[in-house]
N, CA, C and O atoms as a MOPAC input file, in Angstrom:
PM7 MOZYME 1SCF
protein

 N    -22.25100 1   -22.34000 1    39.35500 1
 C    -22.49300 1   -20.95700 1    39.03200 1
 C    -22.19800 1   -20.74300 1    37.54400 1
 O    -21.33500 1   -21.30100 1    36.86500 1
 N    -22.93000 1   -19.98800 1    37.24500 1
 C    -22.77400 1   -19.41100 1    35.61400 1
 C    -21.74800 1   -18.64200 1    35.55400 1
 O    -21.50400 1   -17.86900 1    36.48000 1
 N    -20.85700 1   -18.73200 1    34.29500 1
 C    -19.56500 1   -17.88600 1    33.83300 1
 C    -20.45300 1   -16.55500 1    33.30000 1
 O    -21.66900 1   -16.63300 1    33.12500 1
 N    -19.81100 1   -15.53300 1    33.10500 1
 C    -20.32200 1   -14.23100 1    31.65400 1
 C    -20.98700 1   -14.79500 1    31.34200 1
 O    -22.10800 1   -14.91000 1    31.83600 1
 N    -20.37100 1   -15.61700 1    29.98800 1
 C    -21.34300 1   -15.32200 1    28.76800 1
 C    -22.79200 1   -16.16800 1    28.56900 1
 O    -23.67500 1   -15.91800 1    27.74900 1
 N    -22.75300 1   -17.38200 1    29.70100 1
 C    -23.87900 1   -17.95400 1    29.83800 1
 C    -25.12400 1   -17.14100 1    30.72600 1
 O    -26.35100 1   -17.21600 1    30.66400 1
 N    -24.27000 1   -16.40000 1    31.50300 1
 C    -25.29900 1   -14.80200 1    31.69900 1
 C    -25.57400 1   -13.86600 1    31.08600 1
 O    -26.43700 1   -13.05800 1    31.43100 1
 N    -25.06100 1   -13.81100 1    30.31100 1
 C    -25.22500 1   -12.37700 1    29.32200 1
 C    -26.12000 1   -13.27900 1    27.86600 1
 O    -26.96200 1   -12.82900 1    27.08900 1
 N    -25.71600 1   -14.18900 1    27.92100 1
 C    -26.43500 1   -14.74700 1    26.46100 1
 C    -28.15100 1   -14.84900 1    26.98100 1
 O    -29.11800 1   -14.60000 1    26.26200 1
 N    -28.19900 1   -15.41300 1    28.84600 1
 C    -29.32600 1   -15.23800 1    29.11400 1
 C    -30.21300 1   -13.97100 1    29.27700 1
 O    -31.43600 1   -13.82600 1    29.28700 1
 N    -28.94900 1   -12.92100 1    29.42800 1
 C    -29.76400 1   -11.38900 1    29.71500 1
 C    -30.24900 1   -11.36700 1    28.49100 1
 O    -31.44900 1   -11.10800 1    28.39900 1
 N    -29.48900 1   -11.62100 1    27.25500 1
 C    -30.13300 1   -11.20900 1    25.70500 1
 C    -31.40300 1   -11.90200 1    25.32200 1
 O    -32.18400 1   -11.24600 1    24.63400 1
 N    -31.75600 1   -13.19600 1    25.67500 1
 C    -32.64200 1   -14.01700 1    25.57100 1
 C    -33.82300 1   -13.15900 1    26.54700 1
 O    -34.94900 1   -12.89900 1    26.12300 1
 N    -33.44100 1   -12.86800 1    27.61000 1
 C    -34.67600 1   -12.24100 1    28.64900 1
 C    -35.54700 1   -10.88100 1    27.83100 1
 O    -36.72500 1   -10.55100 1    27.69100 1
 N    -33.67600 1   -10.14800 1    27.25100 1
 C    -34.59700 1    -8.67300 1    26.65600 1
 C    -35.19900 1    -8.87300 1    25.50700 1
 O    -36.08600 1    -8.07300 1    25.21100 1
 N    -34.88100 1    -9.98300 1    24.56200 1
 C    -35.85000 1   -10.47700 1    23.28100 1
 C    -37.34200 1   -10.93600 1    23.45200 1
 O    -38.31200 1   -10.89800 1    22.69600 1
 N    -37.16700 1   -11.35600 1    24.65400 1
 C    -38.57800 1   -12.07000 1    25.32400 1
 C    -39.41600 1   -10.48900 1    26.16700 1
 O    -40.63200 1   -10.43200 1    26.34900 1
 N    -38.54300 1    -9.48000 1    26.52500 1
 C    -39.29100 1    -8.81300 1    27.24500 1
 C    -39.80000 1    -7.96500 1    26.19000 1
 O    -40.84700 1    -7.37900 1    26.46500 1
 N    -39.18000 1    -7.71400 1    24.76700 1
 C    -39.56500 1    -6.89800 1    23.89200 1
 C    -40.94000 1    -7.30900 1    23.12300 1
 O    -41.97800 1    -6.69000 1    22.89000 1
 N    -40.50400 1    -8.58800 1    22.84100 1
 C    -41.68500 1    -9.38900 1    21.95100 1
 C    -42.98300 1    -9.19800 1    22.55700 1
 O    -43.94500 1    -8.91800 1    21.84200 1
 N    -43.16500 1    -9.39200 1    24.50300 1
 C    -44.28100 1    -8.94300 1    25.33800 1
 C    -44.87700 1    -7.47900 1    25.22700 1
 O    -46.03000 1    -7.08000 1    25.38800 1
 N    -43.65500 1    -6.77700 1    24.88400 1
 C    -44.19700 1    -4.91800 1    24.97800 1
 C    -44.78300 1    -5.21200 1    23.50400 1
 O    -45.99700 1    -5.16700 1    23.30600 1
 N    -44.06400 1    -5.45000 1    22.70200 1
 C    -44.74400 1    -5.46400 1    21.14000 1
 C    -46.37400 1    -6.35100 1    21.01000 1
 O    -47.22300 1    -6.14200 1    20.14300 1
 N    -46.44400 1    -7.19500 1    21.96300 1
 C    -47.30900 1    -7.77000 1    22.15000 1
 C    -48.29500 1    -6.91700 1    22.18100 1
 O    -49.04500 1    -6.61300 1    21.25300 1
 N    -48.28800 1    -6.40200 1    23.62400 1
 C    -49.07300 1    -5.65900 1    24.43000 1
 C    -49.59100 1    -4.14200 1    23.65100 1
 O    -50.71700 1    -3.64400 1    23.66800 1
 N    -48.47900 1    -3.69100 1    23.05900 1
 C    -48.67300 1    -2.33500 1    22.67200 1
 C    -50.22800 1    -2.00100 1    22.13400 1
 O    -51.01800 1    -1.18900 1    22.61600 1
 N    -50.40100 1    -2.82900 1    21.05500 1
 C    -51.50800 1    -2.40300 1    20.06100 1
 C    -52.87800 1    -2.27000 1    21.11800 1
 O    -53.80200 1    -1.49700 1    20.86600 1
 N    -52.85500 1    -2.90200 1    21.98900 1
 C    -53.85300 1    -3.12900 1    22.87100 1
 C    -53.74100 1    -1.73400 1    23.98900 1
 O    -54.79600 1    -1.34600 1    24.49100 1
 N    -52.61500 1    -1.11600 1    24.29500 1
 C    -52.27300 1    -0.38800 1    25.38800 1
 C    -52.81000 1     0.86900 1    24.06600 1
 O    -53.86000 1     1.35500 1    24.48600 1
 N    -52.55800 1     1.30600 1    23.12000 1
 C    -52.30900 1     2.40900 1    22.37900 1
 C    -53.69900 1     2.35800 1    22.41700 1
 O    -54.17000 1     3.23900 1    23.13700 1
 N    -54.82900 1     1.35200 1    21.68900 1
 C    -56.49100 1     1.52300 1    21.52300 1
 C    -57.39300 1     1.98400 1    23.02400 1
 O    -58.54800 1     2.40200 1    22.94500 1
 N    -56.83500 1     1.86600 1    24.05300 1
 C    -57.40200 1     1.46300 1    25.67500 1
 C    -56.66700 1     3.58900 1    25.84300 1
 O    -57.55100 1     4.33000 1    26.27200 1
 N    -55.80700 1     4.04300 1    25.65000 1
 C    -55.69300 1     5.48400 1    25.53400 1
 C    -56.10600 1     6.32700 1    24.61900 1
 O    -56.27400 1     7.51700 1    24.88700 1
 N    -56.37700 1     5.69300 1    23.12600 1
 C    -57.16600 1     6.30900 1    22.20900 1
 C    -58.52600 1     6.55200 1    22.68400 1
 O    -59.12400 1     7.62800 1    22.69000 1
 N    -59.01600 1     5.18900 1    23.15700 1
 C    -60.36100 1     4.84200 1    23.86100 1
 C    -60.53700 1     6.08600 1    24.84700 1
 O    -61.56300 1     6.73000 1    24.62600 1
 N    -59.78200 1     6.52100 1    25.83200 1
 C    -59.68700 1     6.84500 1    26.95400 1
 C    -59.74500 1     8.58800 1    26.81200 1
 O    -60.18600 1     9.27400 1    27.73400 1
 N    -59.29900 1     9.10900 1    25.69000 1
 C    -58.78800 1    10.52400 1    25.17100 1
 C    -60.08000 1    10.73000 1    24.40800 1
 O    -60.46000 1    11.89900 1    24.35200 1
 N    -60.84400 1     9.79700 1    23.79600 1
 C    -61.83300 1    10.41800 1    23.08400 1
 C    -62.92800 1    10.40100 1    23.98700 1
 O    -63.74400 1    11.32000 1    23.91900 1
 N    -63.09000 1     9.35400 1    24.95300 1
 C    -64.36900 1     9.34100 1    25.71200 1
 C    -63.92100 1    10.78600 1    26.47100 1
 O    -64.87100 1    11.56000 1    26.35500 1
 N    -62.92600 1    11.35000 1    27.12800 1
 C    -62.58800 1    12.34500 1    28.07400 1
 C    -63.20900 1    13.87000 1    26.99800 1
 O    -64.01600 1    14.76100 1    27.26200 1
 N    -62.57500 1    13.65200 1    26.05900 1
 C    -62.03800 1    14.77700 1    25.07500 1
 C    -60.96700 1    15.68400 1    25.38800 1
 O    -60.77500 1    16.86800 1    25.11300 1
 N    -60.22500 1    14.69500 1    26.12800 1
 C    -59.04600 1    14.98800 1    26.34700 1
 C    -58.05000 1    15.59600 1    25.56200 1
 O    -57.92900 1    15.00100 1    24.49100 1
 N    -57.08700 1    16.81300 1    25.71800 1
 C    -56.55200 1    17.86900 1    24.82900 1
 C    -54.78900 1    17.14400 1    25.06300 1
 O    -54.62200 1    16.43800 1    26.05700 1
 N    -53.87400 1    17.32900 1    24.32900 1
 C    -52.42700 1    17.10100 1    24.10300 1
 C    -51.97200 1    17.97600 1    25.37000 1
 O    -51.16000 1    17.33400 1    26.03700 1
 N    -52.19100 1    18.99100 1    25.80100 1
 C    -52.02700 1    19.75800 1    27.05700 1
 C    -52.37000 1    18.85900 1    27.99400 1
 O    -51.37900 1    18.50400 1    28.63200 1
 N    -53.54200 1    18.25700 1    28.40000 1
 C    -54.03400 1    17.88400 1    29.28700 1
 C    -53.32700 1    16.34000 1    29.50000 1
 O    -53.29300 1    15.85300 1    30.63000 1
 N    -52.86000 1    15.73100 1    28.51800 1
 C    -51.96000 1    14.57100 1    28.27000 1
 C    -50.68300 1    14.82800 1    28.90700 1
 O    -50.21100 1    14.32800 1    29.92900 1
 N    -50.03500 1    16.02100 1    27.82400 1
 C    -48.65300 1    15.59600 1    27.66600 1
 C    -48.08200 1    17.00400 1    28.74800 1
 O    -47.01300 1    16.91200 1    29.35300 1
 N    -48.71100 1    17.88100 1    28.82200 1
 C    -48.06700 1    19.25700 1    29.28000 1
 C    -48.18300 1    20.30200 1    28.10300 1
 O    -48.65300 1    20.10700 1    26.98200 1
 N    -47.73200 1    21.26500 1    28.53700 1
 C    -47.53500 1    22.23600 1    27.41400 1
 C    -46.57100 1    22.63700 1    26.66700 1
 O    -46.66000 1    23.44600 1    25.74400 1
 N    -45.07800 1    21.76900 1    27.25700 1
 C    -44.34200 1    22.00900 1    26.20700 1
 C    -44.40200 1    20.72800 1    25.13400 1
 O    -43.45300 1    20.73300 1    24.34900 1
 N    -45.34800 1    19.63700 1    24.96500 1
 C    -45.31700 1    18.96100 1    24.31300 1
 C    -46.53100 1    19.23300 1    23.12900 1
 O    -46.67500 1    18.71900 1    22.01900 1
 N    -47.22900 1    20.12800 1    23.75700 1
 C    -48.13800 1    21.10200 1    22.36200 1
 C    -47.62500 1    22.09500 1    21.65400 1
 O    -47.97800 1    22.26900 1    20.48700 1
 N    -46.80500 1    22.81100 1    22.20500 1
 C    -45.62200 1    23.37200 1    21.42300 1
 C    -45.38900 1    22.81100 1    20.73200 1
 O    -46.09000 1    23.02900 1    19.74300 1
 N    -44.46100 1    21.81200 1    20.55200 1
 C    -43.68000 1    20.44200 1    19.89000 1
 C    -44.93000 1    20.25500 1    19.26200 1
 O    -44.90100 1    20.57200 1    18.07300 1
 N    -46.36600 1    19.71100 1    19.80300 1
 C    -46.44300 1    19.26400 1    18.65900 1
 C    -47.39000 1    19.83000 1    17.51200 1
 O    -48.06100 1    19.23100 1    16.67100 1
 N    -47.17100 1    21.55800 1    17.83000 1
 C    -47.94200 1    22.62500 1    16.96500 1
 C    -46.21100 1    22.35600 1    15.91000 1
 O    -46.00100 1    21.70000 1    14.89000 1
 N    -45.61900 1    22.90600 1    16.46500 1
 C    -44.20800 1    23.02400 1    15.35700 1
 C    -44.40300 1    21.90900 1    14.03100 1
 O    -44.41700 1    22.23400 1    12.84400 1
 N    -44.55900 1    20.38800 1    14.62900 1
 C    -44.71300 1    19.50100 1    14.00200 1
 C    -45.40500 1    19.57500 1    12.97900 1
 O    -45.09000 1    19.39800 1    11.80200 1
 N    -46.54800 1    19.89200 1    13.53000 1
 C    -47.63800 1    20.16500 1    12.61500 1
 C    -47.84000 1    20.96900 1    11.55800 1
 O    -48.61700 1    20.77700 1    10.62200 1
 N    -46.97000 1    22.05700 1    11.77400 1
 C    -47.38900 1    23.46800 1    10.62300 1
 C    -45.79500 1    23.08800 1     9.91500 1
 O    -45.23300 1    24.04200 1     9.37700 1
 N    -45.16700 1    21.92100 1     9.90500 1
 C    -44.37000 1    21.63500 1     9.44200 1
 C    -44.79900 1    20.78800 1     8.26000 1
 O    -44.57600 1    20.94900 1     7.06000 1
 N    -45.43200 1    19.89600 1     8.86700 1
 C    -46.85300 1    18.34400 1     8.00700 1
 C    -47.53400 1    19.18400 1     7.29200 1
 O    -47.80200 1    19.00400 1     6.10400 1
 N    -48.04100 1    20.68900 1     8.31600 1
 C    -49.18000 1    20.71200 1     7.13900 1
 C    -48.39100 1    21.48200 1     5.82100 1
 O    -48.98200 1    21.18100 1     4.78400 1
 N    -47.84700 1    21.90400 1     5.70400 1
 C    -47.10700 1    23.15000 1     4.88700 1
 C    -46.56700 1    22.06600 1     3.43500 1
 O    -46.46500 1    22.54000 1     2.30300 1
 N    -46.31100 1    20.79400 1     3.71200 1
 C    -45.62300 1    20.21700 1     2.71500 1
 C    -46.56600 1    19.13500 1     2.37600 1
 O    -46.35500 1    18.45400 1     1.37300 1
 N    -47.53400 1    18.93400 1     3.08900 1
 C    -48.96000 1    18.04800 1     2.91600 1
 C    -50.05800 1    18.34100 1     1.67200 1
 O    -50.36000 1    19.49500 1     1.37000 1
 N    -50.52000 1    17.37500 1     1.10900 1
 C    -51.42400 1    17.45900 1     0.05200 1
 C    -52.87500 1    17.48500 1     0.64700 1
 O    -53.79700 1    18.23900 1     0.33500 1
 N    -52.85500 1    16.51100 1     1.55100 1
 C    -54.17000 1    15.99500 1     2.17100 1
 C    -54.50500 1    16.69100 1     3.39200 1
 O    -53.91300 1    16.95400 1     4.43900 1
 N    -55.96400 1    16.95900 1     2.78000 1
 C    -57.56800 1    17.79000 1     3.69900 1
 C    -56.86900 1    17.61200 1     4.63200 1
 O    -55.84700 1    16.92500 1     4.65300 1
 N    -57.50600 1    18.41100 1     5.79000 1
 C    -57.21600 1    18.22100 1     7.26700 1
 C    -58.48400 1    17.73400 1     7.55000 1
 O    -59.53100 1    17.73000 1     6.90200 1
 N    -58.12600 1    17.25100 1     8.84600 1
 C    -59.06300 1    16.26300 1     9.27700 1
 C    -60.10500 1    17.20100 1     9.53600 1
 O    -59.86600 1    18.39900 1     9.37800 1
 N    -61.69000 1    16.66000 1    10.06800 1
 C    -62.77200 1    17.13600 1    10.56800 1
 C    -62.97800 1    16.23600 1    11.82000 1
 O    -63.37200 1    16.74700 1    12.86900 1
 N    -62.77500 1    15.19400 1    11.74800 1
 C    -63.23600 1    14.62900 1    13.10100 1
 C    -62.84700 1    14.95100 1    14.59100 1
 O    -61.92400 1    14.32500 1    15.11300 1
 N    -63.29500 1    15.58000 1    15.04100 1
 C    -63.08100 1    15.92100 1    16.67800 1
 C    -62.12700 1    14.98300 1    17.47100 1
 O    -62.80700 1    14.23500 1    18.17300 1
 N    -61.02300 1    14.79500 1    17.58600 1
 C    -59.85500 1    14.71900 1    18.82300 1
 C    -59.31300 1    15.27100 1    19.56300 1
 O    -59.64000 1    16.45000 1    19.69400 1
 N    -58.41700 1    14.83200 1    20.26900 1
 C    -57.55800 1    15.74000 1    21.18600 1
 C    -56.81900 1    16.07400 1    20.77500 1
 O    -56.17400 1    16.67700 1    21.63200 1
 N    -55.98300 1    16.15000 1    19.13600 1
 C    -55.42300 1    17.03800 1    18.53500 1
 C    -56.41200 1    18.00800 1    17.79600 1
 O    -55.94600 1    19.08600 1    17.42600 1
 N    -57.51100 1    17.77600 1    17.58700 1
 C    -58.58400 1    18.52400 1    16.55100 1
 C    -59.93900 1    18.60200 1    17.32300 1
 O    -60.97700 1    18.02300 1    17.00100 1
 N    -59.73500 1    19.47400 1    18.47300 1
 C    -60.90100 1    19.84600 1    19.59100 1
 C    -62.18200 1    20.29500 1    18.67300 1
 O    -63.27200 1    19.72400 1    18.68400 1
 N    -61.81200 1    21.50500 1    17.82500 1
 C    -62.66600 1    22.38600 1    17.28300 1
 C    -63.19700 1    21.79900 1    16.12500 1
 O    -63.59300 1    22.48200 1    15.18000 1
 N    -63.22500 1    20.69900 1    16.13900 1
 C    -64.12400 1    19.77900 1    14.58700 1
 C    -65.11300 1    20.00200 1    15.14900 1
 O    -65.37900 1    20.68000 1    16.14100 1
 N    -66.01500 1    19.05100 1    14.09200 1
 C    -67.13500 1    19.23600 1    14.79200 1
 C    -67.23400 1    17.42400 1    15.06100 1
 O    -66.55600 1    16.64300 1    14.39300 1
 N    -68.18100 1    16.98400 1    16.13100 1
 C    -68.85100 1    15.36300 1    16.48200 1
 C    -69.01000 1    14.63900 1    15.16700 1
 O    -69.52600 1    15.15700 1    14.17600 1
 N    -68.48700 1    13.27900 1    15.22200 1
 C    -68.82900 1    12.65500 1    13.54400 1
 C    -70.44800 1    11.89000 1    14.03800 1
 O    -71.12600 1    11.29400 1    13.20100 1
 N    -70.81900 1    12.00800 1    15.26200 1
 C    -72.17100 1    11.90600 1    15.28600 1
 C    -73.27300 1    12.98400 1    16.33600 1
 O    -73.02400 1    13.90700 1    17.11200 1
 N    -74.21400 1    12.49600 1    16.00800 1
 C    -75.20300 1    13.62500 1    16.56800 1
 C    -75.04300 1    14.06200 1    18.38600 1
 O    -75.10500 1    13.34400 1    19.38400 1
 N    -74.79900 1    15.67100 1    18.21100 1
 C    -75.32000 1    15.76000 1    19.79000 1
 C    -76.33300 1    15.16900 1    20.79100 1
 O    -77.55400 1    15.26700 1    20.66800 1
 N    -75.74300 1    14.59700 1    21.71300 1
 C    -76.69300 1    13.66100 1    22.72400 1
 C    -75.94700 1    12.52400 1    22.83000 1
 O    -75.93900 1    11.89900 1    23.89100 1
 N    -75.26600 1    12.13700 1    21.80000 1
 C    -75.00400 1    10.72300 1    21.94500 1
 C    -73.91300 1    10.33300 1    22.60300 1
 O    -73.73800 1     9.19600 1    23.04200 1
 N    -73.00100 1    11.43600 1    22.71100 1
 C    -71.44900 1    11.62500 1    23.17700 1
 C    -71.76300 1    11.13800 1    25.18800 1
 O    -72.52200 1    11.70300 1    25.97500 1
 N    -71.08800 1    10.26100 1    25.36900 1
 C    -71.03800 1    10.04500 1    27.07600 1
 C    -71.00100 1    10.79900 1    27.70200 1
 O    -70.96700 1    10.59300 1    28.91500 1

């Protein structure tokens, strides 16, 4: 049987290995919900709830107030009311 620290040195080894997999994985998980929110036109409400559009209106008129740079135009689920960066019809 294993003492402590030859268990615990293995728990640390397991969570370095389980992190490196999420870090792995992430970039791929984040594009597959980007993917997923723009094909829907899915809204931050419809995501997160409504107290997380609260949060993240606050955020925002916080960014924008001390921000140099245009606001966006391209249509997301933070920026419903843009307009399409391509022609009507083409949208799924």
């Amino acid at each position: 049987m294993a003492n402590y620290l030859e268990l615990k040195a293995q728990a640390e080894a397991l969570a370095a290995q389980a992190e490196e997999a999420r870090l792995a994985e992430l970039r791929t998980v984040i594009d597959e919900v980007r993917a997923r929110v723009a094909e829907y036109g899915l809204t931050v409400e419809q995501v997160f709830g409504n107290e997380a559009s609260s949060a993240m209106e606050d955020e925002t008129a916080v960014t924008e107030h001390y921000s140099s740079a245009p606001a966006a135009t391209v249509k997301t689920a933070l920026n419903p009311s843009a307009a399409w960066p391509f022609p009507a019809g083409s949208r799924p």
